[in-house]
C-alpha positions as CSV (number, residue, x, y, z in Angstrom):
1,X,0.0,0.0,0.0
2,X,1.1,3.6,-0.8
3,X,1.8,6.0,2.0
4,X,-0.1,8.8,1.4
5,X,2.7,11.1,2.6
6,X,6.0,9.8,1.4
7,X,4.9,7.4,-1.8
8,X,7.0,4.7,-0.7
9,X,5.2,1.7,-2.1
10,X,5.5,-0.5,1.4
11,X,3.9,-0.3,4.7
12,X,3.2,-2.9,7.7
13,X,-0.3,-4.0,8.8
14,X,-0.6,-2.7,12.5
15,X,-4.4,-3.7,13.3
16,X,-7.0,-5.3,11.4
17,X,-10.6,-5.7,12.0
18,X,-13.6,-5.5,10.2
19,X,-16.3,-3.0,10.2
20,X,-20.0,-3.8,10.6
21,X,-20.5,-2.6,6.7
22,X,-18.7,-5.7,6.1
23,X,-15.1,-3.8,5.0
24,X,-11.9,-4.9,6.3
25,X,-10.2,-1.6,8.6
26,X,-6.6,-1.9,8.7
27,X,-4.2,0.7,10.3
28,X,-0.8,0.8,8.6
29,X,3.2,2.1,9.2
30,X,4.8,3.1,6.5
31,X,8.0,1.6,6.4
32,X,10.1,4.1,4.8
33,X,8.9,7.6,6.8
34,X,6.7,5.5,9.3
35,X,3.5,7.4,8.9
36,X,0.6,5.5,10.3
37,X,-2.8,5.4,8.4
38,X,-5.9,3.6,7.6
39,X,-7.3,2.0,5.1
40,X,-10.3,0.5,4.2
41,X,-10.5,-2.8,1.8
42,X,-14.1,-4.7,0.2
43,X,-14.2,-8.4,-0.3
44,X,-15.0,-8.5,-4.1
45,X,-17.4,-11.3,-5.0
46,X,-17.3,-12.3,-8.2
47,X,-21.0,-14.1,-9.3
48,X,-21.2,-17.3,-10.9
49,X,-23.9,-18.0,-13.6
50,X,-25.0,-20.6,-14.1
51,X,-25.4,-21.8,-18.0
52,X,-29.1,-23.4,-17.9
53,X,-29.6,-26.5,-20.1
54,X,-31.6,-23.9,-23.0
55,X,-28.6,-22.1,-23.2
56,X,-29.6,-19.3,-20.4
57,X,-28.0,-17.9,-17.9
58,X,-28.7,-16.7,-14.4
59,X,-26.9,-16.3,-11.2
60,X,-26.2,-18.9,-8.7
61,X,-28.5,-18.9,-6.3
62,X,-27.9,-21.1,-3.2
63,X,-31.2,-21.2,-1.8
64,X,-32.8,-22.2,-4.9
65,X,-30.5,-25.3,-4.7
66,X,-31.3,-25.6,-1.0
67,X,-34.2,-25.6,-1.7
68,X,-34.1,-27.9,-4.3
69,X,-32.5,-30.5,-1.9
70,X,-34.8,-29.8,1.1
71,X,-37.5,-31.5,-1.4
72,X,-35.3,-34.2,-1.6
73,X,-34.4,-35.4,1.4
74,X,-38.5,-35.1,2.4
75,X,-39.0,-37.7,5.1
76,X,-35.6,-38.9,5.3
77,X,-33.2,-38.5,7.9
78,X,-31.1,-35.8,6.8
79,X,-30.8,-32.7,8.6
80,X,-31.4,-29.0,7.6
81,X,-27.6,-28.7,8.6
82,X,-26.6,-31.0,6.9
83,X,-28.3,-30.2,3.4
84,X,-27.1,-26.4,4.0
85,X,-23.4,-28.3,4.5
86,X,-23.2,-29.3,0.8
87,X,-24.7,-26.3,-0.3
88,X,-21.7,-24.9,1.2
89,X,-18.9,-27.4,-0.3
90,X,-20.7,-26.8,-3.8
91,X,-20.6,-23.1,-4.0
92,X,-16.8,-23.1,-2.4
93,X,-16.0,-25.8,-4.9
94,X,-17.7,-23.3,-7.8
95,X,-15.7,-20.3,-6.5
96,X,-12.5,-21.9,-5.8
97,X,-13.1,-22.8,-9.6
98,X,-12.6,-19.3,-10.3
99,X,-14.7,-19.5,-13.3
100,X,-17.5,-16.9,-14.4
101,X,-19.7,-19.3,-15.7
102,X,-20.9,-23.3,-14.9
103,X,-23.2,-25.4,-16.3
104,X,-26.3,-26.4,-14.7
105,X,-25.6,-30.4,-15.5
106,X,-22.0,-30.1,-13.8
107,X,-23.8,-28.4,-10.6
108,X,-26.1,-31.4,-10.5
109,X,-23.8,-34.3,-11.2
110,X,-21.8,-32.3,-7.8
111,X,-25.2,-32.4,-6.1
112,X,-25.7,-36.6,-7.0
113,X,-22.5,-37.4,-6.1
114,X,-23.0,-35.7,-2.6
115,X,-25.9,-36.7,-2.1
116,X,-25.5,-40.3,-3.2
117,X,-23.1,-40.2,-0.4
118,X,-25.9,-39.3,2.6
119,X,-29.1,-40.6,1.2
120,X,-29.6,-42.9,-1.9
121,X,-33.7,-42.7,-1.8
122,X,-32.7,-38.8,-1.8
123,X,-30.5,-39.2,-4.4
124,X,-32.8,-41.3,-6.4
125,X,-35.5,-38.7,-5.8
126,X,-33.6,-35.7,-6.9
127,X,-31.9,-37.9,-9.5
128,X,-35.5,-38.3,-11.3
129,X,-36.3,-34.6,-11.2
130,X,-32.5,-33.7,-12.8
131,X,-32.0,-36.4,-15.6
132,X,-35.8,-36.4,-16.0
133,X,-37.1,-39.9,-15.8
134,X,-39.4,-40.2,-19.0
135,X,-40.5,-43.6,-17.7
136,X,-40.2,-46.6,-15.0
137,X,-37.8,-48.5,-16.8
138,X,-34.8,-45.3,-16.3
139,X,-36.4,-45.1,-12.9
140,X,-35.5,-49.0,-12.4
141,X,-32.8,-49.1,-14.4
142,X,-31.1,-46.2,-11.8
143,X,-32.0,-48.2,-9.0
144,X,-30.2,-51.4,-10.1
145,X,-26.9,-49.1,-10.6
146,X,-27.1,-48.3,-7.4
147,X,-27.6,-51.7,-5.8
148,X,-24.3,-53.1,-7.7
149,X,-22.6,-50.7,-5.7
């Protein structure tokens, strides 16, 4: 960071904290003329859209796949907690990506595999709704993949 008297391009961070607007306050020593000031810095969040399977795009929205999973895992013993959990490891997993855009199918095939893991009759259930089960035989046919494993 710049002093603000001297120019010297390097200073040390003497406090941090943040404020309750959700900015990072940092009080600074200039290393050169040892000036201390503060500065102010925002966490910039980048969105993610999400590439739908018609070719349009909206942002991610967390809830909507919460929500999406809640129905799920109706009547089964998964937690709220635990359902807000993978949200969680999905959205870090999309920003630590660092890409703008992701399609709707990788999302899902990230929410099966998860959820395969917890629940199979909730994975089976939101499995239906994603790779939309025309009939009972790909209803069956996803069953009997899952009882080789």
């Amino acid at each position: 960071m710049r002093c603000p008297i001297c120019s010297h391009d390097d200073s040390k961070v003497i406090d941090s904290r943040p404020t309750e607007s959700g900015t990072i306050r940092r009080r600074r020593e200039c290393l050169s003329c040892k000036h201390r000031f503060t500065t102010y810095e925002v966490i910039e969040v980048i969105p993610i859209f999400v590439v739908k399977k018609n070719g349009s795009k909206e942002i991610f929205d967390r809830q909507k796949l919460l929500g999406g999973l809640i129905k799920s895992c109706y009547k089964r013993p998964i937690t709220v907690p635990q359902l807000e959990e993978l949200v969680e490891n999905i959205e870090q997993e999309l920003y630590n990506s660092l890409r703008g855009e992701v399609s709707s199918t990788e999302i899902g095939e990230m929410v099966m595999k998860r959820l395969k893991a917890l629940d199979e009759v909730s994975y089976v259930r939101f499995a239906s709704v994603y790779r939309e089960f025309k009939d009972i035989d790909t209803f069956l046919s996803e069953i009997k993949e899952l009882q080789k494993k």
